[in-house]
C-alpha positions in Angstrom: 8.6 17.3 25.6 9.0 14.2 23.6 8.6 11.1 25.1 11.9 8.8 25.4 11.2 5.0 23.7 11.7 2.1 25.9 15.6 1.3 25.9 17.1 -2.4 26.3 19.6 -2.3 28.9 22.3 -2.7 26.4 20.8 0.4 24.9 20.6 2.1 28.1 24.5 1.2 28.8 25.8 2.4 25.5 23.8 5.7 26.3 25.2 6.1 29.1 28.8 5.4 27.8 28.1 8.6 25.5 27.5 10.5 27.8 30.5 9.6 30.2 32.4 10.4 26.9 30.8 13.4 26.2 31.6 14.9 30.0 35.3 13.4 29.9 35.6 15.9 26.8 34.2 18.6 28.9 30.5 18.9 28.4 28.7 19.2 30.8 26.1 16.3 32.3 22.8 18.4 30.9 24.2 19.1 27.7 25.3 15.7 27.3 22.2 14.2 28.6 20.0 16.4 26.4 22.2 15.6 23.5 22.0 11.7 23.8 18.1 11.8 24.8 18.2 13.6 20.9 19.6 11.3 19.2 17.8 8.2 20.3 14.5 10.5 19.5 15.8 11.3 16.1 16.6 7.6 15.5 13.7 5.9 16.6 11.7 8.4 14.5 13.6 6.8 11.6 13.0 3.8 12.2 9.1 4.6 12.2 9.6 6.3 9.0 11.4 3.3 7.3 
């Protein structure tokens, strides 16, 4: 497993918003959790590519 970058705590709220949203649509916590962890990977790998 990939590790997860350091997160500001306004990073770490706005995750954790996404997530909240993500369950209130009915996903569950994992799925949600794995889906957000994703998406910060896939975006700080960007940003190393840029």
């Amino acid at each position: 497993m990939s590790s997860m970058p350091r997160l500001t705590h306004e990073e770490q709220q706005v995750a954790a918003d996404r997530i909240h949203a993500l369950m209130a649509q009915g996903m569950s916590s994992g799925e949600a959790i794995m889906l957000v962890a994703n998406e910060i990977r896939e975006r700080e790998a960007s940003k190393k590519d840029d």
